[in-house]
N, C-alpha and C positions, 0 to 999 in steps of 0.2 A: 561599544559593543554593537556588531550589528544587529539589523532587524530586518522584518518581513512582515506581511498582511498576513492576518489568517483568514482563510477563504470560507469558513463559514460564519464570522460574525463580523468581519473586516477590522478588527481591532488589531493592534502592532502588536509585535510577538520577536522579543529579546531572544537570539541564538547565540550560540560558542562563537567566537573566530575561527576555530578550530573545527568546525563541520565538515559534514564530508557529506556528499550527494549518498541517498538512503539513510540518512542516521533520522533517527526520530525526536521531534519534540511534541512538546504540551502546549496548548495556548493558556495562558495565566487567565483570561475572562470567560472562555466558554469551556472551558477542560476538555475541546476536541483533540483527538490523538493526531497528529500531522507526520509526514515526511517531507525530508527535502527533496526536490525534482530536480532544482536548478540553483548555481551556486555566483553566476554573475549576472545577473543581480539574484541576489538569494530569493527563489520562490518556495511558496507550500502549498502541498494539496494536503487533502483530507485519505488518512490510514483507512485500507482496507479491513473491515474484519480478518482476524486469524483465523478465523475457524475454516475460511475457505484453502487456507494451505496446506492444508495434512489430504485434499484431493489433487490428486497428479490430474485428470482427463484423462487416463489410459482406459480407452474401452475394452483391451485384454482381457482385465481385470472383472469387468461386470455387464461388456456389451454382448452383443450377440455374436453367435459364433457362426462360422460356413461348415455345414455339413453335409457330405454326399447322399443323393435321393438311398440310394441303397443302404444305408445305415439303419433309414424309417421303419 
């Protein structure tokens, strides 16, 4: 079975054979959330929070708008 470092406690961290670059695991010692980055040799980094997904960065949305003096 391969394996990887988990990059926040350096302890080994057992994955699929079957992984695919984005798929997610667990580290069995410190239960950080991980994704795969890199698949020869398999790396991990540490999962972003979700919560930052459901905002696109459209400033349409909520930035400021352009509007002509004569409007004022």
């Amino acid at each position: 079975m391969p394996t990887s470092i988990c990059p926040e406690c350096d302890e080994e961290v057992y994955v699929d054979a079957e992984i695919e670059q984005g798929d997610h695991v667990s580290c069995d010692e410190c239960q950080s959330d991980l994704v795969v980055v890199g698949l020869d040799p398999i790396e991990l980094d540490l999962r972003e929070d979700s919560d930052d997904d459901d905002y696109s960065g459209d400033e349409d949305d909520y930035g400021s708008r352009d509007y002509d003096d004569d409007r004022l």
